[in-house]
Structure formats: C-alpha cells, structure tokens
N, C-alpha and C positions, 0 to 999 in steps of 0.2 A: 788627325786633321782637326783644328780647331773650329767650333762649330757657337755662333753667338746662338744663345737660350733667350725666348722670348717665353716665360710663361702668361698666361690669362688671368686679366684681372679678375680678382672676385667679386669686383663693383660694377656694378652694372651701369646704373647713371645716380647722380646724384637730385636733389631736392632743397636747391639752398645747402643747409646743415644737415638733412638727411641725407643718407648715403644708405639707396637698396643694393642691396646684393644681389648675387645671381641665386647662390646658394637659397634663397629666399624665395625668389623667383621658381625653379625647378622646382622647388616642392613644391608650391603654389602648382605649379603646373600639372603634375603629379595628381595632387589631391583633385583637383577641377575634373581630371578626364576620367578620375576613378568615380567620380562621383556621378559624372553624364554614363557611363555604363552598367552603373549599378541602379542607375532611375531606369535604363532602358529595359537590361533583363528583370525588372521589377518589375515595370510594369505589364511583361509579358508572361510572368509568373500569377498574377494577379491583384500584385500590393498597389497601396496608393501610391500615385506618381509621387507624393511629396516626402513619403517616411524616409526614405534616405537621403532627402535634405534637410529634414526635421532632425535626424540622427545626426547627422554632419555637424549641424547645430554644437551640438554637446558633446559630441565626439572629440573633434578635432581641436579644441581649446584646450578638452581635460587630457588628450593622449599629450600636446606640445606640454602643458605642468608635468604629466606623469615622467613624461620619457626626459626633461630637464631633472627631476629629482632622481629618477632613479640615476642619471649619469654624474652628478654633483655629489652625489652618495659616497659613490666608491671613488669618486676625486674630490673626498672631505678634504685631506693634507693640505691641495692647493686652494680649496673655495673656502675655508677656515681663517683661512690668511688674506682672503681679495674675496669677500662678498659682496661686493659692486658688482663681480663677473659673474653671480649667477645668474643674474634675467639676462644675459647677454647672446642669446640664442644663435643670433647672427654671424657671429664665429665659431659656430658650430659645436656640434659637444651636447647632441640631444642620442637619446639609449634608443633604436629600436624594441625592443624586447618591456620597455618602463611603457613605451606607447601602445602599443599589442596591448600590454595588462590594459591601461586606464580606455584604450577604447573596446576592450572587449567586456567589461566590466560596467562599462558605459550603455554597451547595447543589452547587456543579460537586462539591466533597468529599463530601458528605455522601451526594448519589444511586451515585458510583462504592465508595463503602465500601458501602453498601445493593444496589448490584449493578442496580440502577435506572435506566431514562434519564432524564439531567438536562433535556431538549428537555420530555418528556410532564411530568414534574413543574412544569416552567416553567410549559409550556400551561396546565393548570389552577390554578396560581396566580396567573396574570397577573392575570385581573376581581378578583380577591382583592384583589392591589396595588393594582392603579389606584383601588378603591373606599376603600381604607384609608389612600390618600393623599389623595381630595375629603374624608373624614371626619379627618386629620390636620392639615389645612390651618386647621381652627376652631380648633386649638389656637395657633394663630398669632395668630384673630382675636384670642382675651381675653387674647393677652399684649399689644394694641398693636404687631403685628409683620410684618416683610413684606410690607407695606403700598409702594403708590406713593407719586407726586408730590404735590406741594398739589393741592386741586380745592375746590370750594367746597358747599356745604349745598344747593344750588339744585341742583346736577349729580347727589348724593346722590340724595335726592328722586327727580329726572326718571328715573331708574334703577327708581323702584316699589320702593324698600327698606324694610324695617321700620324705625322709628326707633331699634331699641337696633343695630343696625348703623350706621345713621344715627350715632348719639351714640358709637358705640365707635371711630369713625374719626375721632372729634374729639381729637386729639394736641397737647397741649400748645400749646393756643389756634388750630389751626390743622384743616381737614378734608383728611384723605387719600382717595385711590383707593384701591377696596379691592380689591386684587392678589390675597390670600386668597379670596376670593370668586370671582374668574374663574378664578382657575386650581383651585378647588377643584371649579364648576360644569363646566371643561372635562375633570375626572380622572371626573366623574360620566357624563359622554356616551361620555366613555372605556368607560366601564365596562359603559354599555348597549351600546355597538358591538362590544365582547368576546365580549357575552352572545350578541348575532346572528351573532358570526361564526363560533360553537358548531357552529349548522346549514349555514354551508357545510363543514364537514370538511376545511379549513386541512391540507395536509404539517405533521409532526411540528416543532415549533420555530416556526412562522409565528404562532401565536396570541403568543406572549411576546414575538417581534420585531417585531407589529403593538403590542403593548403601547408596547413601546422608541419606535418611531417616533411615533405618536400624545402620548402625553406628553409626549416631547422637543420635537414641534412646537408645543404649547401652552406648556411652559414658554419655549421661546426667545423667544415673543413676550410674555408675560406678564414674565420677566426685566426686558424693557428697560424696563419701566412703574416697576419697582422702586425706593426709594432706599437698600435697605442690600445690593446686590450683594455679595457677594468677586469681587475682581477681580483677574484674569491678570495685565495692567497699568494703566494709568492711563485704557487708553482700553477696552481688551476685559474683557469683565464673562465669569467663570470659566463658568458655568454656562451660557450664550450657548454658549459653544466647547465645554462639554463634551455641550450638545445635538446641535449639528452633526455633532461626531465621532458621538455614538452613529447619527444618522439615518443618515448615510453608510454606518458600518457594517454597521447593522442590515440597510439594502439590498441591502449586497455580499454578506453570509450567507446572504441568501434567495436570490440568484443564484447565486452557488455553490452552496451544498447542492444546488440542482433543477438545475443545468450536473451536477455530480458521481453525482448520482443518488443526495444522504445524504437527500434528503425524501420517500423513495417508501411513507413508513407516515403514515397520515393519523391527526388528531386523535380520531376515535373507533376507532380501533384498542384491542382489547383484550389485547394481548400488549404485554410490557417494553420 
C-alpha cells in the first residue's frame, strides 16, 4: 500500500533570517525542568536556592563548547574540510559523554569555590540529568538523528508507535530504528529509579554514581544499534568504551569511598 510520508520539520518558527529549531527548543526545555528540580530538591536538602542556578551559569555554556569539541574531534575528516560547521550546533552533532566531562568538571570547581560538597550537589542533580537527557534525546528525533540500522514500517508498527514517529524514522526512502526512543525511554526509568532511591538514603556520592552506572549501561547497548557512532577505531565505537570505563569506575569509587570510610554521610544528611 502506498502510504505519502510527512516527516516533522525541525524548524520550529522563524525570526526574519533566524530560523529556531525545535532541536534547540527541546533541549532548552530539558535543561529549564532539570534545573526547576534540582533548585527544588536543593532546597529541601539545605543548599541555597540559587547554587544550581549559579552552576547552571557555567555549566551549561562550558558542557555546549565541551560536548561540540569532543564531537568535531572524532569528525576532524569532515570539520578539517568545512570549519564554518563547527559552531553550527543547530544541526546537531553535540557528544553527550564531552558535556558530562566539561559539566562535571565544571561543578568539582564550582562546589570547592562555593565551599560546598561536590558528592551532595551530584546527588541531587543526578534525576535532574537523567530526566534532561530522556527529554534531550527528542531533539534528536526532529533532526532525523541518532537513529539505528534499517528496519522496516511492519517492525515500526509492531512497536505500538504513533505514526509521526512512525513517518519521522522514514529517512531518505528508507525506515530506521529508533535509538532516540530507547535510549531516551531507558534515561526515563532512569530517572524514576533515582527518584526511589531518595528513600533508601544512599552514602553521600552513590545517588550520581548510581546515575553514572545506569545510563552508561543503557547507552552501551543502545550505541551498538546506532549508525552514526564516532569511533575509537574502525572496529570500537568511542562511546561503547567510554561507557565501560565510566561503569568500571563508578564501581571502584563506591568500593573505595565505603573501604575508606569517605561515604559515612548519607543522602539526607543536612550539613555540607
């Protein structure tokens, strides 16, 4: 049955000669709700209402540079050749994994200028992240992005998906897996497992390295599904291995800290 494809623009409205995107949009949207819950559990942990908009601050500028260079890195070949496209963010093509470094790196500075522990500020912004990355992940969808392998219209379907998801994974005559989707549904359970793990009262740091772990193990399998990897080498896909390393490590920190005795202040602890 022949069936006309309407996919969704990625333009949302225009500005004269500006043209926003949605992809732009969604994240924005994204970062705003993570940001109103991580003021709220803040301030019910004890911190100043405004440190996690004071981080935000500095954050979110240096993860958009971080996560743009670590992806232009391993696509030197094309951005070597057309360096006009690397501030071009807007078409997508930012590294989760380069924005993680530069905002977590951001906060290890930010909490010891502030005189703050970087471990409890983690804590409560983990559900934050995770939820800000299943809602970051639609900016993917309406660019046509990050998407798997071929699969076919019938497999779509069998899935219970709405048709403009359906029609937006139809790519240049061909239907993809939608990788966006799973890994945006698995940063979502993420984020309710965050939410329950409030009530066990997790050692200091364990809430943000339960985050680490969890994400990395959905993205490692969601990766391989992928067809636009950056990749290590020809055979190992970047983001595969820099999952591993984090799970690894995430583990060994949990072990050590409770070997050491750095985890003996639990998550609803009210002092710094």
């Amino acid at each position: 049955m022949n069936q006309t494809i309407h996919p969704l623009n990625p333009i949302a409205f225009s500005l004269g000669p500006i043209q926003v995107h949605w992809y732009g949009i969604i994240i924005g949207c994204g970062l705003a709700l993570a940001l109103f819950l991580a003021i709220r559990e803040g301030k019910r942990r004890g911190l100043p209402k405004d440190i996690f908009a004071d981080l935000m601050l500095w954050a979110i500028p240096i993860a958009i540079i971080s996560a743009r260079i670590y992806y232009v890195i391993f696509e030197w070949e094309y951005y070597r050749n057309h360096p006009a496209d690397i501030p071009k963010i807007w078409n997508g093509g930012i590294a989760i994994h380069g924005a993680l470094i530069g905002s977590v790196l951001t906060a290890i500075v930010f909490s010891r200028k502030r005189g703050w522990s970087f471990w409890k500020i983690a804590d409560i912004a983990a559900p934050s992240i995770i939820l800000g990355q299943a809602i970051g992940r639609w900016g993917n969808f309406m660019n046509q992005e990050a998407h798997g392998g071929p699969t076919t219209r019938a497999f779509l379907e069998s899935l219970h998906l709405p048709d403009f998801i359906v029609n937006q994974m139809y790519i240049r005559g061909t239907y993809y897996q939608p990788t966006f989707l799973y890994e945006s549904a698995w940063d979502f359970l993420g984020f309710l497992l965050l939410i329950l793990l409030r009530r066990v009262n997790l050692p200091r740091g364990e809430m943000f390295l339960s985050y680490v772990i969890w994400y990395s193990t959905g993205r490692f399998f969601v990766e391989g599904l992928r067809t636009d990897s950056l990749m290590l080498t020809s055979n190992l896909r970047m983001a595969q291995v820099i999952s591993i390393v984090l799970i690894v490590a995430a583990l060994a920190l949990i072990l050590y800290r409770r070997k050491k005795n750095l985890a003996n202040v639990r998550y609803l602890a009210q002092d710094e």
